[in-house]
Every structure is written in C-alpha cells, then in structure tokens.
N, CA, C and O atoms as CSV, one atom per row, in Angstrom:
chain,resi,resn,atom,element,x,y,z
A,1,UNK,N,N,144.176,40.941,64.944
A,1,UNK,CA,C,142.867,41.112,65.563
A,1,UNK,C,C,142.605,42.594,65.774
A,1,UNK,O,O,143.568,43.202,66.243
A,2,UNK,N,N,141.468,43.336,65.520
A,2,UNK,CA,C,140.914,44.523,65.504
A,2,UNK,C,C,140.564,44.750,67.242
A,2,UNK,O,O,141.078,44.177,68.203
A,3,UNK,N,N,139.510,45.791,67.206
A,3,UNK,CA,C,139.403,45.887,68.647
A,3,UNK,C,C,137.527,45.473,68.514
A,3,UNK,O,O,136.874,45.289,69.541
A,4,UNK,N,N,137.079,45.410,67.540
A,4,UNK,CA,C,135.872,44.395,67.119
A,4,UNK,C,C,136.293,42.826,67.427
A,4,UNK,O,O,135.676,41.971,68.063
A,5,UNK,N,N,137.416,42.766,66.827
A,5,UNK,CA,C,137.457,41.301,67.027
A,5,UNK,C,C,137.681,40.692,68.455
A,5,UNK,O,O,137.004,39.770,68.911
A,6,UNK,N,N,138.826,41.386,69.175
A,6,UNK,CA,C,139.105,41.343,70.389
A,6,UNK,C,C,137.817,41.495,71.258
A,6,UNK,O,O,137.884,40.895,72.330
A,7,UNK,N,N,136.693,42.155,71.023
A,7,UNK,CA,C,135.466,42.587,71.853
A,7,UNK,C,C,134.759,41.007,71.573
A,7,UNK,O,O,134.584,39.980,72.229
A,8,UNK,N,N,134.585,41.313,70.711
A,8,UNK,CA,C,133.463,39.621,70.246
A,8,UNK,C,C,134.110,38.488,70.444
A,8,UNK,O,O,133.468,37.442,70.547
A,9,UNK,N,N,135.294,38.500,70.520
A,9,UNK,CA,C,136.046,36.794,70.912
A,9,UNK,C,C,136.057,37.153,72.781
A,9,UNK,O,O,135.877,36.211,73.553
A,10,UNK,N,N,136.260,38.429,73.265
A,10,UNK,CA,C,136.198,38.205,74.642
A,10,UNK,C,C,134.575,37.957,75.228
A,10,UNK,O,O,134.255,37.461,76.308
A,11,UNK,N,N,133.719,38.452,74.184
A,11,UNK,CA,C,132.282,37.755,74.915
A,11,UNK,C,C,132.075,36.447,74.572
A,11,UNK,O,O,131.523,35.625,75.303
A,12,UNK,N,N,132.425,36.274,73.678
A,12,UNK,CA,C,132.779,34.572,73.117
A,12,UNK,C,C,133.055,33.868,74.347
A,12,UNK,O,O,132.288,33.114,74.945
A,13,UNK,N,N,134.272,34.207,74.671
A,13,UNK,CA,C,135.005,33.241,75.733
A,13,UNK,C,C,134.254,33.545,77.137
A,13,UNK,O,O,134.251,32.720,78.050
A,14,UNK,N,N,133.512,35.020,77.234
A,14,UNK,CA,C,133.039,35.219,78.655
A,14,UNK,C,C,132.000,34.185,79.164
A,14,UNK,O,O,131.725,33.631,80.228
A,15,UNK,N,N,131.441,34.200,77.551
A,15,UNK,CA,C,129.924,33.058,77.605
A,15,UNK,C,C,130.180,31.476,77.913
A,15,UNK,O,O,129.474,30.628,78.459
A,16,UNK,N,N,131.446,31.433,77.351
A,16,UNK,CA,C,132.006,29.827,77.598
A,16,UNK,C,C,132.593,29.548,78.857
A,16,UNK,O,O,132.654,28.390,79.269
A,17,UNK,N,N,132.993,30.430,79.448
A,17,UNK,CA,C,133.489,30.192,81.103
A,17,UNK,C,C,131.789,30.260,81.760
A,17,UNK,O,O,131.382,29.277,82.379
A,18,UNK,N,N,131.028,31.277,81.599
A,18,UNK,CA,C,129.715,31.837,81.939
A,18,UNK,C,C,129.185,30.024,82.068
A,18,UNK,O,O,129.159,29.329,83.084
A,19,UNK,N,N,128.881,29.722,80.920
A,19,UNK,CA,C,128.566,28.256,81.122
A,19,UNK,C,C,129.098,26.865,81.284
A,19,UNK,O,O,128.414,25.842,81.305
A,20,UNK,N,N,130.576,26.961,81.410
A,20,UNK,CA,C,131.012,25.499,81.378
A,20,UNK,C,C,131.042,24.881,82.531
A,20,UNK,O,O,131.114,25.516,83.583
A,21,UNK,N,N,130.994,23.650,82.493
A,21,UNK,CA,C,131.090,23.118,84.169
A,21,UNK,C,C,131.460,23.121,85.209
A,21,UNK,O,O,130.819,22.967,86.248
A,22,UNK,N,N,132.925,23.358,85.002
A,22,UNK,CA,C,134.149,23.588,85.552
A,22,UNK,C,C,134.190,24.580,86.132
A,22,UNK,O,O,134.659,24.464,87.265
A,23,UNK,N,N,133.796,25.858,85.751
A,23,UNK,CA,C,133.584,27.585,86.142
A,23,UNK,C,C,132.458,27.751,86.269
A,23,UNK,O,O,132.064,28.818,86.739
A,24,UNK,N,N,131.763,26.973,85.976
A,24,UNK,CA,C,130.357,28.139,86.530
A,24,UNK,C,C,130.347,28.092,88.120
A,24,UNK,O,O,129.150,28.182,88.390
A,25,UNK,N,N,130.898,28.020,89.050
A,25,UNK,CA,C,130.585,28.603,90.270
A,25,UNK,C,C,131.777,28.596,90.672
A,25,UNK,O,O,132.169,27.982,91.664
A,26,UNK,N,N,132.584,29.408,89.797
A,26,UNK,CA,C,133.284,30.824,90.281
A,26,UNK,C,C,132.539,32.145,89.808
A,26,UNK,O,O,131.722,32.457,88.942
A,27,UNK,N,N,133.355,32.846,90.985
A,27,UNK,CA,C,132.564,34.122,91.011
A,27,UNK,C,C,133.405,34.999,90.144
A,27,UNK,O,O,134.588,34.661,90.111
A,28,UNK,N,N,133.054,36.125,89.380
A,28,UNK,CA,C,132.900,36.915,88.434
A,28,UNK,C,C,134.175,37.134,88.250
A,28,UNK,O,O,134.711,36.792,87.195
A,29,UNK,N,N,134.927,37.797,89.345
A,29,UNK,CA,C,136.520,38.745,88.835
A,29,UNK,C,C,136.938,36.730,88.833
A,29,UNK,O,O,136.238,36.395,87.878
A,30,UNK,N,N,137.277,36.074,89.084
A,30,UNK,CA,C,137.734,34.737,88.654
A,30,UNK,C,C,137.676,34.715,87.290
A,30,UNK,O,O,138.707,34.796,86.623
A,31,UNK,N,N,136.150,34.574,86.591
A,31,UNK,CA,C,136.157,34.327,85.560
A,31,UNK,C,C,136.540,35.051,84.512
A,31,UNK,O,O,137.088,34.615,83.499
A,32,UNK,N,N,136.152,36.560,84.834
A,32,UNK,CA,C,137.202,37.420,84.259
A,32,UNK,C,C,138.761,37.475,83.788
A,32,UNK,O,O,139.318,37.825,82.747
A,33,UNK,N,N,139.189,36.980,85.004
A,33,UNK,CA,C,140.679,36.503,85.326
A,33,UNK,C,C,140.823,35.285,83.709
A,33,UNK,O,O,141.664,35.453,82.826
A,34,UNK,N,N,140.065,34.466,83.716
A,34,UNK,CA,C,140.501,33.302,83.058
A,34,UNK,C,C,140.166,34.007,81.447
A,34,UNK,O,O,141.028,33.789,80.596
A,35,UNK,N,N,138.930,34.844,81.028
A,35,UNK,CA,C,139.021,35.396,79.973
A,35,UNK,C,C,140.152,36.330,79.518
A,35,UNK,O,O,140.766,36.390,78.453
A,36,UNK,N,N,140.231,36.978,80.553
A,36,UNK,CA,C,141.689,37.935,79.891
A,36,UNK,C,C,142.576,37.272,79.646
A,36,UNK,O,O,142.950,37.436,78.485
A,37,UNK,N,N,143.377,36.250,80.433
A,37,UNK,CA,C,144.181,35.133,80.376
A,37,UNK,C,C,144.033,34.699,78.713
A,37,UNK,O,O,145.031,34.648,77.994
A,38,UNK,N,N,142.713,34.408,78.228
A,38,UNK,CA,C,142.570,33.674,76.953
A,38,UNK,C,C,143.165,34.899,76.242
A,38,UNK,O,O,144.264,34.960,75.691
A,39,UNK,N,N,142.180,35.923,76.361
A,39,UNK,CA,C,142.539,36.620,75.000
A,39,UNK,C,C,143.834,37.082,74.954
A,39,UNK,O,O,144.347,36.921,73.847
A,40,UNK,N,N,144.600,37.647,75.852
A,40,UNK,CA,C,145.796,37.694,75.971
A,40,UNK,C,C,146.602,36.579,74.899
A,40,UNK,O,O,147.293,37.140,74.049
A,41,UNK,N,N,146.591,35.627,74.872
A,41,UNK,CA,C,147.089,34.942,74.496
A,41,UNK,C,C,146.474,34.146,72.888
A,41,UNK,O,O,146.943,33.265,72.166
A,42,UNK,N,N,145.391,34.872,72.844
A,42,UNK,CA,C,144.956,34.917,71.074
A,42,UNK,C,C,145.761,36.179,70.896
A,42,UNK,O,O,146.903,36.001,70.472
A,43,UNK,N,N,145.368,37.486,71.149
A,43,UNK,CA,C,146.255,38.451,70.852
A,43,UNK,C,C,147.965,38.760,70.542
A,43,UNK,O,O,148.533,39.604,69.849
A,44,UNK,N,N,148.435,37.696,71.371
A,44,UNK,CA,C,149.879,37.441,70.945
A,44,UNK,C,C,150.108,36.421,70.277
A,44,UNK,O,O,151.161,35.854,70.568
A,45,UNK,N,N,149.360,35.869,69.293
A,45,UNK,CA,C,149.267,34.590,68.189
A,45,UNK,C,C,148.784,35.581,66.861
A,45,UNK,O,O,148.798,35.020,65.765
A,46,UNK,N,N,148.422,36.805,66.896
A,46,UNK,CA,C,148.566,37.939,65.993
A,46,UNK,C,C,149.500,38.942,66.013
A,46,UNK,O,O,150.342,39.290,66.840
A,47,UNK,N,N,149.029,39.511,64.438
A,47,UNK,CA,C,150.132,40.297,64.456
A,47,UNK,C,C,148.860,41.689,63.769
A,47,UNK,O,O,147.911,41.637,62.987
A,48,UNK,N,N,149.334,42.502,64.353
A,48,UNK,CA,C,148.235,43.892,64.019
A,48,UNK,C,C,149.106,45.531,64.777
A,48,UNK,O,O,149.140,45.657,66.001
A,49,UNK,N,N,149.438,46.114,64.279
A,49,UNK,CA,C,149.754,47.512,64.795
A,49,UNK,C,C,148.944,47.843,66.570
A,49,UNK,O,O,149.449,47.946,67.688
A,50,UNK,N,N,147.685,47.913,66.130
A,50,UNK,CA,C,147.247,47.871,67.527
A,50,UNK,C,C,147.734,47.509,68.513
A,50,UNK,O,O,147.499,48.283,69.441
A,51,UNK,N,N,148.543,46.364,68.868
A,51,UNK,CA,C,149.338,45.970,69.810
A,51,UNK,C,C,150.585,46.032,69.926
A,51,UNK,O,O,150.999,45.854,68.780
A,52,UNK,N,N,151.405,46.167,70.565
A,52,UNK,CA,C,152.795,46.095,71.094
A,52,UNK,C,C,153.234,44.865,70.915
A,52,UNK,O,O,152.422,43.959,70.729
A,53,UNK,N,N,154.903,44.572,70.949
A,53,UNK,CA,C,155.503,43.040,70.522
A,53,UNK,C,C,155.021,42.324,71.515
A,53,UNK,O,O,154.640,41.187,71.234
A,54,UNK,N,N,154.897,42.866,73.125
A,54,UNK,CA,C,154.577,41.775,74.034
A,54,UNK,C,C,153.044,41.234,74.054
A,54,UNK,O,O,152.724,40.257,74.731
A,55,UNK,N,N,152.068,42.009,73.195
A,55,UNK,CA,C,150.825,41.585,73.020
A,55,UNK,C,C,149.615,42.914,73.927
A,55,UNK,O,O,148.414,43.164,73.827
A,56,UNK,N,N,150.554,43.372,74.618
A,56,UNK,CA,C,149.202,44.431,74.936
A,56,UNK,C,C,149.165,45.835,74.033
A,56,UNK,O,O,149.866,46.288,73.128
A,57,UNK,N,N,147.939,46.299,74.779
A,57,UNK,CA,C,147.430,47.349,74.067
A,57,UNK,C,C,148.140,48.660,73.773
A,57,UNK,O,O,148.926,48.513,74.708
A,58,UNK,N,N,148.520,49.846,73.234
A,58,UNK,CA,C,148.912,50.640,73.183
A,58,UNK,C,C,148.134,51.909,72.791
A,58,UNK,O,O,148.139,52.620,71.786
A,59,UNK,N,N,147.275,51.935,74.283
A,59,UNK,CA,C,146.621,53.176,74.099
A,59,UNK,C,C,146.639,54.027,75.162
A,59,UNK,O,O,146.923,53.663,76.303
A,60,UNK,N,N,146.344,55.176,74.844
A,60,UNK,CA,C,146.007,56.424,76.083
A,60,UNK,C,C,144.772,56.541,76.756
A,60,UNK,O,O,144.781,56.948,77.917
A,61,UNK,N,N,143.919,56.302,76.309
A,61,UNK,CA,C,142.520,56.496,76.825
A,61,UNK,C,C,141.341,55.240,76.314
A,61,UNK,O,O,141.287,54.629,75.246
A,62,UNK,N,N,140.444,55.146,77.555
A,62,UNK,CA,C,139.716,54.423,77.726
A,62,UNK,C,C,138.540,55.415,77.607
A,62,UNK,O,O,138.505,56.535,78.115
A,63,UNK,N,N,137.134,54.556,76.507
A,63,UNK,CA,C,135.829,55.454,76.927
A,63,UNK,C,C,135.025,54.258,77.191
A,63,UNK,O,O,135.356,53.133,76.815
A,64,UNK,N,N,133.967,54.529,77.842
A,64,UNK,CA,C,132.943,53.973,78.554
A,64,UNK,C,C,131.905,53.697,77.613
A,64,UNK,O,O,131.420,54.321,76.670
A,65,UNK,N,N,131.646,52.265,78.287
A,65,UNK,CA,C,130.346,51.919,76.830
A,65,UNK,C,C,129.240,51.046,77.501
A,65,UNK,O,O,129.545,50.027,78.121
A,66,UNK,N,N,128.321,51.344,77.406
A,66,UNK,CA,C,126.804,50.767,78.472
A,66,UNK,C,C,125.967,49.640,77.166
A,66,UNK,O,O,126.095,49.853,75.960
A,67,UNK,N,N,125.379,48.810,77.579
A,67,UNK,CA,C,124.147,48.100,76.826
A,67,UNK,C,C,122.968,48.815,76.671
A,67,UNK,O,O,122.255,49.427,77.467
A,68,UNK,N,N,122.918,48.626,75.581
A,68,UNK,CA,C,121.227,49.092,74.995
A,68,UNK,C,C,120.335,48.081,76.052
A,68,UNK,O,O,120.661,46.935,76.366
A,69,UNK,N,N,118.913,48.947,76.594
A,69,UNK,CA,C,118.269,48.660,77.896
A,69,UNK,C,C,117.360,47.008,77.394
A,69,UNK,O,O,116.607,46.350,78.112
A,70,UNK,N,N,117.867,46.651,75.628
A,70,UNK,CA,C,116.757,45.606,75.355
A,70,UNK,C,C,118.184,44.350,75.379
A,70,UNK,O,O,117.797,43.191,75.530
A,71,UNK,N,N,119.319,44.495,75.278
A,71,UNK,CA,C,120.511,43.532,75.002
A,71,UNK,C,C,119.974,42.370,75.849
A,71,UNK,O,O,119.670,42.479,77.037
A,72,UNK,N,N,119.887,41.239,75.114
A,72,UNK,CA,C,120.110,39.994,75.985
A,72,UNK,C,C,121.309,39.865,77.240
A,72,UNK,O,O,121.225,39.368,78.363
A,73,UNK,N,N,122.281,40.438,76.637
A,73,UNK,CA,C,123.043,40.204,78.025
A,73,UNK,C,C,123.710,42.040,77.864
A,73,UNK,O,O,123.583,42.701,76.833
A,74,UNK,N,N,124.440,42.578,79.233
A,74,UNK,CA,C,124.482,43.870,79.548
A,74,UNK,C,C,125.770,43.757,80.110
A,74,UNK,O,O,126.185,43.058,81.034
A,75,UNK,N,N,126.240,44.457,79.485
A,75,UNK,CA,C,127.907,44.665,79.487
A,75,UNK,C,C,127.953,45.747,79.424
A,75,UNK,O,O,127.643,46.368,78.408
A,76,UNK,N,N,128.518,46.488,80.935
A,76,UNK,CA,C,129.079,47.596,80.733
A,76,UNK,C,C,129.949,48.082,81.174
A,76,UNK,O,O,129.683,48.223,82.368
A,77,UNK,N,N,131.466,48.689,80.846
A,77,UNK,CA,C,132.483,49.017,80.989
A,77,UNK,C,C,133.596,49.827,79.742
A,77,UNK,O,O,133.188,50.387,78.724
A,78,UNK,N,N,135.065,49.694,80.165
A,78,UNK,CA,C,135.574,50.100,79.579
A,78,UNK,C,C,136.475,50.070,77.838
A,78,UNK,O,O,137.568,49.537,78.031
A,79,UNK,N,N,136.352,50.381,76.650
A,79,UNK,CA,C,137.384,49.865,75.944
A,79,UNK,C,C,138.321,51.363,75.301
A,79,UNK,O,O,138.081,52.555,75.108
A,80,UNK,N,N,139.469,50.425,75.143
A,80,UNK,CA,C,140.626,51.230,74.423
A,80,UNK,C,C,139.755,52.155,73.022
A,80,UNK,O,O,138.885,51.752,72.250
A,81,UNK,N,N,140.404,53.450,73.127
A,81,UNK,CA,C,139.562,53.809,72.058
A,81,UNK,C,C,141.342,54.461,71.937
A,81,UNK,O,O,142.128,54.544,72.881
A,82,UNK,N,N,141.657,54.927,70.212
A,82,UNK,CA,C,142.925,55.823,69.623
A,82,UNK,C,C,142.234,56.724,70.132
A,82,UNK,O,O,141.095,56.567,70.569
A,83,UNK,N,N,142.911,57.826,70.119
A,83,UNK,CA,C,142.522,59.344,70.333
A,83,UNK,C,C,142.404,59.911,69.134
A,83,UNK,O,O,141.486,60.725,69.032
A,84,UNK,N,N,143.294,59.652,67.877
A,84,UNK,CA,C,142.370,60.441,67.005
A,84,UNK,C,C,141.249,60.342,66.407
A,84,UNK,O,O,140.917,61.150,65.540
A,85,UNK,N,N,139.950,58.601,67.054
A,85,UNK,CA,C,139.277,58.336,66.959
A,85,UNK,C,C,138.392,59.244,67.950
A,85,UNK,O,O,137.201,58.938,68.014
A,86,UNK,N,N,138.759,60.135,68.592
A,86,UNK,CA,C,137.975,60.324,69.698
A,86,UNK,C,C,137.565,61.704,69.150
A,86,UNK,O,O,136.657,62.099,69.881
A,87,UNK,N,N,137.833,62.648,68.160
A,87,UNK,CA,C,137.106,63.516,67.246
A,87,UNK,C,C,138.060,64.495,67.728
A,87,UNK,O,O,139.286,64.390,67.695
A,88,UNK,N,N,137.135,65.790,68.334
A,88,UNK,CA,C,137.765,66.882,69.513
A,88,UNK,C,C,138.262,66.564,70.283
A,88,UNK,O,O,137.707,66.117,71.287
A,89,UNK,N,N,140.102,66.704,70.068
A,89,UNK,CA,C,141.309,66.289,71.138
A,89,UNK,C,C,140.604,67.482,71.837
A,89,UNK,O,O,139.833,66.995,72.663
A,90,UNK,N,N,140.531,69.038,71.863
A,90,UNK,CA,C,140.711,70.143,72.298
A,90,UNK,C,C,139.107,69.394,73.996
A,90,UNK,O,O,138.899,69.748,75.157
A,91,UNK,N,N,138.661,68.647,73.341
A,91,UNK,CA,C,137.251,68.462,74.060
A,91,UNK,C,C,137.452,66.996,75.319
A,91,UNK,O,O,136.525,66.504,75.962
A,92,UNK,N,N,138.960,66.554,75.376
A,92,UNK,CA,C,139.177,65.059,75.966
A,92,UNK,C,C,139.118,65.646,77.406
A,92,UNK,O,O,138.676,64.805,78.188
A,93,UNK,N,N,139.397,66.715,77.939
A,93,UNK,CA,C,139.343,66.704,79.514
A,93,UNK,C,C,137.873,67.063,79.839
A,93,UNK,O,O,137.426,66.856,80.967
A,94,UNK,N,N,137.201,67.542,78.956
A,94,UNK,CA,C,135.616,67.951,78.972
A,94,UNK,C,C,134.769,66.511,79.618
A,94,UNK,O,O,134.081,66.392,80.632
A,95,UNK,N,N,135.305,65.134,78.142
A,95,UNK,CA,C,134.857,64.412,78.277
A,95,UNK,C,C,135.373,63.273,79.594
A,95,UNK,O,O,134.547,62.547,80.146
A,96,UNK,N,N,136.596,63.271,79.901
A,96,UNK,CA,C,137.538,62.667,81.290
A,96,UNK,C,C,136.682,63.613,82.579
A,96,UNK,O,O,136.397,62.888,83.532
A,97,UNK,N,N,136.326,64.795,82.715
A,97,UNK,CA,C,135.127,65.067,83.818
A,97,UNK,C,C,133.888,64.612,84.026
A,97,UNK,O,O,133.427,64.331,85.132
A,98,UNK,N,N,133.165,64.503,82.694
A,98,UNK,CA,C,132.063,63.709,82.759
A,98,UNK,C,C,131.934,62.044,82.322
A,98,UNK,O,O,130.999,61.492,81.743
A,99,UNK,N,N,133.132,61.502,82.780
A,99,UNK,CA,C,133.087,59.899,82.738
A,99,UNK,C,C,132.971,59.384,81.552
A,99,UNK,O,O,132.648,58.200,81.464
A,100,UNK,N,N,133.185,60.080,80.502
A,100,UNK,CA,C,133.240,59.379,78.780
A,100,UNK,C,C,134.032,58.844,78.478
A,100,UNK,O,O,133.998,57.885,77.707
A,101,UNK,N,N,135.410,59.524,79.244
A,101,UNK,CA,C,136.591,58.780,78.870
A,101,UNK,C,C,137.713,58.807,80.289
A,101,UNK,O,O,137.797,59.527,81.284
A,102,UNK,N,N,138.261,57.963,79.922
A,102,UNK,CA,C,139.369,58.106,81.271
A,102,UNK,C,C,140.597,57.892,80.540
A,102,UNK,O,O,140.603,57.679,79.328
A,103,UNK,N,N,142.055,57.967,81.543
A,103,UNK,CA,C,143.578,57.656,80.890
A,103,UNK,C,C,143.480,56.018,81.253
A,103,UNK,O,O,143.265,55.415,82.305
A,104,UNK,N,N,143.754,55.574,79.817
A,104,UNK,CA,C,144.200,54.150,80.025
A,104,UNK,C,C,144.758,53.639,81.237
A,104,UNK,O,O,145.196,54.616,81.843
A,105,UNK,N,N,144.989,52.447,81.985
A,105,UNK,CA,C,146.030,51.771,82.154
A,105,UNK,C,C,147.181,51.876,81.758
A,105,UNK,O,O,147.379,52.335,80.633
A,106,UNK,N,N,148.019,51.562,82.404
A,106,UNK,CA,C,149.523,51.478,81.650
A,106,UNK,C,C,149.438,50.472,80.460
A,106,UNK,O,O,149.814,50.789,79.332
A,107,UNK,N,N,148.982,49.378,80.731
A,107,UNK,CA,C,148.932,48.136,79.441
A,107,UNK,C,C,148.231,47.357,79.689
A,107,UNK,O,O,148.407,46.897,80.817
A,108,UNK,N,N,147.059,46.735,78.871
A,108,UNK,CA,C,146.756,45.633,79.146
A,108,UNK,C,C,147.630,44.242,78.760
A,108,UNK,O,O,148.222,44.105,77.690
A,109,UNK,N,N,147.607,43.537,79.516
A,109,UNK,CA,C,148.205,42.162,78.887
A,109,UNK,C,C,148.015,40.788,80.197
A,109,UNK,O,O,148.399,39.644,79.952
C-alpha cells in the first residue's frame, strides 16, 4: 500500500464508521480510534518499503494538508511525507516554523 492508498482506504473506512449504525453516535477521537485500528491492520497484510516489519510508518516528518474550500467533505491534518520528497532539506526548519511541516511521531501503528 502507497501513502495514496493508505489516504483513500482511511477515508473509505472514516465514511463507513461516519455512517454505520453501530458508530454513528460515537464521538470523533472514538471513531478515529476504530479507523486507525482498521488500517493498521490492512497495512500489516502488505508488504511495501514504506513500512517497517511491525506495520508502521517510517518517517521523520509530517506536513500539513487542508481541503480545497469547495470539497464535499474537509479534512484537515497531518500526513507522513519522505524528506527527500520535501525538495529543500536546507529549507525544513524554515518550513517546521511556519507549520508546513513538523517531526513525525515516533511511529504510527
């Protein structure tokens, strides 16, 4: 699984807790709780460099990503980005002052 794929199967699953019977009236970090839970556990039913043997992520930095103001639904927060995806290493504390990017977590999983 990519970090496309991992993004679109976790709104996948956000939308299916979002509406199923059972969860819809739990409140948010709950349902959260039960999506990470899923993907976690698609993610360790692959096999991809991106991840570590135990299934989490192996990255340094997190950048920040907002919804376009027309998106049906508005998601905004953090994802794993590589750093040599991130262009100008010389420019990462520039961007960690103005909230573009932050230091990962230790791991997701």
């Amino acid at each position: 699984m990519n970090l496309d794929e991992v993004i679109m199967a976790s709104i996948a699953e956000f939308l299916d807790v979002e509406v199923h019977r059972d969860t819809e009236t739990l409140d948010l970090s709950s349902k959260i709780e039960i999506v990470r839970k899923r993907i976690t556990e698609k993610v360790k039913n692959t096999t991809n460099n991106t991840f570590t043997k135990n299934g989490s992520m192996n990255y340094e930095y997190e950048m920040f990503f907002s919804s376009n103001p027309n998106d049906m639904i508005k998601i905004d927060g953090w994802i794993p980005i590589e750093t040599e995806k991130i262009g100008k290493s010389d420019k990462i504390s520039e961007y960690i002052e103005i909230g573009l990017l932050r230091k990962a977590k230790t791991h997701y999983s």
